[in-house]
Backbone as numpy.savetxt, mean C-alpha at the origin, in Angstrom:
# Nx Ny Nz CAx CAy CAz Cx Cy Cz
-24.10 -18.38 -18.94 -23.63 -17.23 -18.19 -22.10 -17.26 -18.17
-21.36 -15.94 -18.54 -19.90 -16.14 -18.70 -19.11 -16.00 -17.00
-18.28 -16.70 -16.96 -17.55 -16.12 -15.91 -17.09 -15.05 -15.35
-16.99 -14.57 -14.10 -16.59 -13.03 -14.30 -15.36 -12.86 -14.43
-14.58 -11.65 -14.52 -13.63 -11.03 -15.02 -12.50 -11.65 -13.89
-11.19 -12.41 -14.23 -10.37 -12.43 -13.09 -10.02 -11.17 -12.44
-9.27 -11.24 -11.64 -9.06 -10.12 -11.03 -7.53 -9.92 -10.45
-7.01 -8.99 -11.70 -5.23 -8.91 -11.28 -4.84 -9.11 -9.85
-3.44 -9.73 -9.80 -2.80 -9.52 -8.41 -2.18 -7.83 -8.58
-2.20 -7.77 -7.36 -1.21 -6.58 -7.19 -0.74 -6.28 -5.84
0.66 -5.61 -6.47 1.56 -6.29 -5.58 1.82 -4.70 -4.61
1.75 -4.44 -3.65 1.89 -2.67 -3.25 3.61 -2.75 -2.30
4.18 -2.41 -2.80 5.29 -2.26 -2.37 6.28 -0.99 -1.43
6.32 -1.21 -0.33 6.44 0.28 0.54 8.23 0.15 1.54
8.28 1.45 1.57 9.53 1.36 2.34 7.98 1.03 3.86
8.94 0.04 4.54 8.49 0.04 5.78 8.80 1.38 6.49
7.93 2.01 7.01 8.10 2.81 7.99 6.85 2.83 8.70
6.78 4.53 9.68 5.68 4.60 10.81 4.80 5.92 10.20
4.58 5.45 8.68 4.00 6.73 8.60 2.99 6.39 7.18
2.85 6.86 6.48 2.43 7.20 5.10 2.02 5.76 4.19
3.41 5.30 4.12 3.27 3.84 3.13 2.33 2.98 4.11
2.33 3.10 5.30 1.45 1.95 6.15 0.56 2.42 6.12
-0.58 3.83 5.70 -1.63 4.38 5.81 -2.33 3.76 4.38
-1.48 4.05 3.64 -1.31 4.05 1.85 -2.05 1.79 1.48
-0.60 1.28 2.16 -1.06 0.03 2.54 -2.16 -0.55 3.00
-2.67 -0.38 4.18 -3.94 -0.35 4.71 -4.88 -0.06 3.70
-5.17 1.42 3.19 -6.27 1.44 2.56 -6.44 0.33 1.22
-5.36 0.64 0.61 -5.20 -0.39 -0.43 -6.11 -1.75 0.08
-5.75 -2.23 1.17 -6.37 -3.75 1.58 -7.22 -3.81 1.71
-7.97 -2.60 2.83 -9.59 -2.57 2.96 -10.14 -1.97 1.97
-10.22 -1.64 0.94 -10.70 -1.13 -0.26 -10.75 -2.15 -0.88
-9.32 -2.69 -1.51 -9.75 -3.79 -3.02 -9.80 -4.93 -1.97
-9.37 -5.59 -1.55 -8.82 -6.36 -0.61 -8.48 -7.48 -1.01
-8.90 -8.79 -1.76 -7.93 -10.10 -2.18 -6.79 -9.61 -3.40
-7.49 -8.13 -3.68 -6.75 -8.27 -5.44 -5.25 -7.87 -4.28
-5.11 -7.26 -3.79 -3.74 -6.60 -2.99 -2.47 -7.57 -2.09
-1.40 -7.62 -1.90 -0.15 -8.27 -1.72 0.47 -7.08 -0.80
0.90 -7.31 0.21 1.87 -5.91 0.91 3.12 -6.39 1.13
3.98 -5.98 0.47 5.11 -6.68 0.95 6.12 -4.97 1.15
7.09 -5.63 2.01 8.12 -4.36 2.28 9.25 -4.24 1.90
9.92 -3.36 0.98 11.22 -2.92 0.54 12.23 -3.37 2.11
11.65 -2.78 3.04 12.91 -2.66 3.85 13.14 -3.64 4.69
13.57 -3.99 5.37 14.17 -4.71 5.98 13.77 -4.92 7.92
12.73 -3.71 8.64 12.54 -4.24 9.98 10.82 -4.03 10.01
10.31 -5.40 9.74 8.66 -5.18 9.48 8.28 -4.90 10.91
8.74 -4.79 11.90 8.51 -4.78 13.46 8.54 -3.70 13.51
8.76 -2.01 13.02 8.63 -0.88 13.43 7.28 -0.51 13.63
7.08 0.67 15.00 5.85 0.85 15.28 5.50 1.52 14.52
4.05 1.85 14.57 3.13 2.51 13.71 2.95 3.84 14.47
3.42 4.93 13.93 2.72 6.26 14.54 1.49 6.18 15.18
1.31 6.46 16.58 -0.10 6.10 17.35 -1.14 8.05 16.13
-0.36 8.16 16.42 -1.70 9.07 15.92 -2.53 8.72 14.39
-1.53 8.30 13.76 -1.86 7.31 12.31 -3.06 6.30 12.83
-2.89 5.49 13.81 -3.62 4.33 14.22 -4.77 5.00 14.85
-5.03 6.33 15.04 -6.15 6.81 15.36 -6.81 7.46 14.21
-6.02 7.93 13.39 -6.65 8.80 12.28 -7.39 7.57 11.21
-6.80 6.19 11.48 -7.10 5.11 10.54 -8.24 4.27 11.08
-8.65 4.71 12.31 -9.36 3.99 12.93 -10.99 4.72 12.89
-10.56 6.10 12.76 -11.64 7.15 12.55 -12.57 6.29 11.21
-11.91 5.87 10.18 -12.66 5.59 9.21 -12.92 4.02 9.20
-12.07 3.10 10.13 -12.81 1.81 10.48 -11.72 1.12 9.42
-10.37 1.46 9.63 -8.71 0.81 8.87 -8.60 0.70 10.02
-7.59 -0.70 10.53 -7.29 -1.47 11.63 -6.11 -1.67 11.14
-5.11 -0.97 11.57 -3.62 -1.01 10.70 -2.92 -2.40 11.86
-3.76 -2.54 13.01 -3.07 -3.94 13.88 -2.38 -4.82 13.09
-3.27 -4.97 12.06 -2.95 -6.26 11.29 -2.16 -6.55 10.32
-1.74 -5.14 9.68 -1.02 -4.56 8.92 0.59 -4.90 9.00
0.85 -6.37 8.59 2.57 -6.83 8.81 2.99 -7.07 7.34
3.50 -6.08 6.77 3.91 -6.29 5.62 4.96 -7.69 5.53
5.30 -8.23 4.44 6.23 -9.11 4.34 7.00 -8.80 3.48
8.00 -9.04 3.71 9.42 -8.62 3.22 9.27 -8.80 1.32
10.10 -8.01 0.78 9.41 -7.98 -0.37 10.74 -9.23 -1.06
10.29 -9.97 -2.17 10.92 -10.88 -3.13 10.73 -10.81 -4.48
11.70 -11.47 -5.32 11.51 -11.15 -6.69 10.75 -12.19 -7.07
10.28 -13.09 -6.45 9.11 -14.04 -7.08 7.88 -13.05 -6.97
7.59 -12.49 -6.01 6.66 -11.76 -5.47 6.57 -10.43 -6.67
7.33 -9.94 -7.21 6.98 -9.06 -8.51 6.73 -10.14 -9.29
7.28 -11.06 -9.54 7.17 -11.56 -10.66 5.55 -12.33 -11.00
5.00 -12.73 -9.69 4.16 -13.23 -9.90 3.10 -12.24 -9.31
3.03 -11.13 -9.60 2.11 -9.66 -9.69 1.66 -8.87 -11.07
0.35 -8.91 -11.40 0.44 -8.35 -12.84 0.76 -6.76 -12.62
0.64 -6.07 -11.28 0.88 -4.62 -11.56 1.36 -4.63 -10.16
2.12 -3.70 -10.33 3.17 -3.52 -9.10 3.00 -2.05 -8.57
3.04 -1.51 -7.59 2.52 0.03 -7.13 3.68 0.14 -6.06
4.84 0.81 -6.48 5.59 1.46 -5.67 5.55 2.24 -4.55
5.95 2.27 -3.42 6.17 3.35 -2.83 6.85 4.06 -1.80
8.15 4.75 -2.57 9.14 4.81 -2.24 10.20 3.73 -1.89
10.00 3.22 -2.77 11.40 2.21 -2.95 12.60 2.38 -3.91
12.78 3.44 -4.48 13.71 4.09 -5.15 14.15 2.73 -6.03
15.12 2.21 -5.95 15.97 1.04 -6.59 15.54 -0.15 -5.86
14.94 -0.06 -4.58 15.02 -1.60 -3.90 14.27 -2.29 -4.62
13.55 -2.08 -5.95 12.34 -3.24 -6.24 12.35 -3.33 -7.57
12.57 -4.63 -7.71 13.12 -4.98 -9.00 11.53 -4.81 -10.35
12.61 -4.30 -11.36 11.92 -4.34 -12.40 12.19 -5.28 -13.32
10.93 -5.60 -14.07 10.95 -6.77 -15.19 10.85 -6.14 -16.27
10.73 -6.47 -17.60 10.35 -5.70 -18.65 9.14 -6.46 -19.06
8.05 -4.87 -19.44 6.84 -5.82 -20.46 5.52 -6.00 -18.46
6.14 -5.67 -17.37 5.23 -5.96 -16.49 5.03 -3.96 -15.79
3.17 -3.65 -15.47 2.95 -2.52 -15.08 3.08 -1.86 -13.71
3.94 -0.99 -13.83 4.77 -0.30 -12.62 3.66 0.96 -12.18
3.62 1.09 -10.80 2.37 2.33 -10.89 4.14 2.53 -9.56
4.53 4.16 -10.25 5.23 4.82 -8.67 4.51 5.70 -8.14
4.76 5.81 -6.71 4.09 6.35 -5.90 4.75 7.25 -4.86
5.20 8.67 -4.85 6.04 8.78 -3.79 5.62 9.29 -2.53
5.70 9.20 -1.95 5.05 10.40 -0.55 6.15 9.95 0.86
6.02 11.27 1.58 6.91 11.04 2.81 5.92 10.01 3.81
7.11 10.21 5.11 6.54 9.99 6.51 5.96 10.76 7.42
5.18 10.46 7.86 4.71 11.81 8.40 4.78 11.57 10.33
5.70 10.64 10.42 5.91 10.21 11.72 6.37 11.36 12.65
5.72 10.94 13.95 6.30 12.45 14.64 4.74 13.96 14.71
4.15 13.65 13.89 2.63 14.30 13.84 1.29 14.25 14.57
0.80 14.82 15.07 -0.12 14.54 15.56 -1.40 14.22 14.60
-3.11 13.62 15.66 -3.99 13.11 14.63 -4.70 14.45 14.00
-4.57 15.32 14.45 -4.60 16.40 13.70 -4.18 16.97 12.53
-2.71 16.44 12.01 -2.04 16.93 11.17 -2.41 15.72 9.94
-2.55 14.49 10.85 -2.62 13.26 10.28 -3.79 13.03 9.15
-4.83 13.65 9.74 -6.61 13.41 8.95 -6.49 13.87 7.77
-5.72 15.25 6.70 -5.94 15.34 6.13 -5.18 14.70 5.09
-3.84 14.14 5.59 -2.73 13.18 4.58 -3.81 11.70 4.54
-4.16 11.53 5.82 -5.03 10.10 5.24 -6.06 10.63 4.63
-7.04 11.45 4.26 -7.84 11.71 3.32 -7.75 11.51 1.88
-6.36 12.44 1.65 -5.67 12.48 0.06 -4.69 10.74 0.16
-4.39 10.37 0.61 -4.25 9.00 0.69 -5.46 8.19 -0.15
-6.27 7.89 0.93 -7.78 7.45 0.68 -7.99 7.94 -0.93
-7.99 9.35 -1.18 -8.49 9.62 -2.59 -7.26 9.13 -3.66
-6.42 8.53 -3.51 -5.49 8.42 -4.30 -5.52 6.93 -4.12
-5.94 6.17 -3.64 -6.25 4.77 -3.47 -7.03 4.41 -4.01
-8.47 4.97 -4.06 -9.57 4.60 -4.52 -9.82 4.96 -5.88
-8.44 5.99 -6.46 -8.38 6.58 -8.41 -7.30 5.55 -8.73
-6.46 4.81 -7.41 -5.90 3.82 -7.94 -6.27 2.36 -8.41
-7.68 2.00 -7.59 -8.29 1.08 -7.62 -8.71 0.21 -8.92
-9.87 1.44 -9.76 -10.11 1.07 -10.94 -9.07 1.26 -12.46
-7.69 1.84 -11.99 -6.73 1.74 -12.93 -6.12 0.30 -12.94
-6.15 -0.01 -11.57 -5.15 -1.10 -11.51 -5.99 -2.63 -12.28
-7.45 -2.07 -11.42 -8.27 -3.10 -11.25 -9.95 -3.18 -11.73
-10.01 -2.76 -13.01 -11.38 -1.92 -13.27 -12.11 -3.38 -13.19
-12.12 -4.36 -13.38 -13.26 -5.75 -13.08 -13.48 -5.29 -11.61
């Protein structure tokens, strides 16, 4: 019986904020979940999370509590076979010869869970068409 298929790292890379990239993040984890790495472009991993985000994420059983990105490093690309941007403009270093997925989307901080359900939806669907690109084993 052969072994199964390893299973790429990947590395999801987000401006820290209270909105979008932490929705984006989250799903990423509870979806693939060991293949995924969260680390943050920016610089204050302590910003709150939009409460209405933390309700719209909770609707589907995402627990963004836990959700502490770590500061992002260039060992940390380096030792990622695919890297998934989002919104880090220049902060995140590129290698040559390693696969870049960009990703842009705003914040949607400041919204209610109303406005919120349907950005985490198309989130969700853009996570889960990201899944088997990144990670088809």
């Amino acid at each position: 019986m052969s072994a199964p298929p390893s299973r790429p790292s990947v590395l999801f890379v987000c401006v820290h904020n209270a909105g979008r990239s932490q929705m984006a993040a989250a799903f990423l984890t509870h979806l693939a979940g060991d293949r995924v790495e969260v680390r943050s472009a920016g610089s204050a991993p302590g910003d709150a999370v939009n409460p209405a985000v933390v309700e719209a994420m909770g609707e589907v059983g995402v627990d963004l509590s836990a959700e502490v990105p770590k500061i992002l490093t260039v060992a940390a690309v380096q030792a990622s076979d695919v890297v998934i941007t989002m919104g880090c403009g220049d902060a995140c270093p590129v290698f040559p010869g390693k696969r870049y997925l960009d990703w842009q989307l705003d914040d949607p901080a400041g919204q209610g869970v109303e406005a919120v359900r349907p950005i985490r939806d198309a989130i969700e669907a853009r996570v889960r068409a990201l899944i088997p690109e990144v990670a088809p084993a």
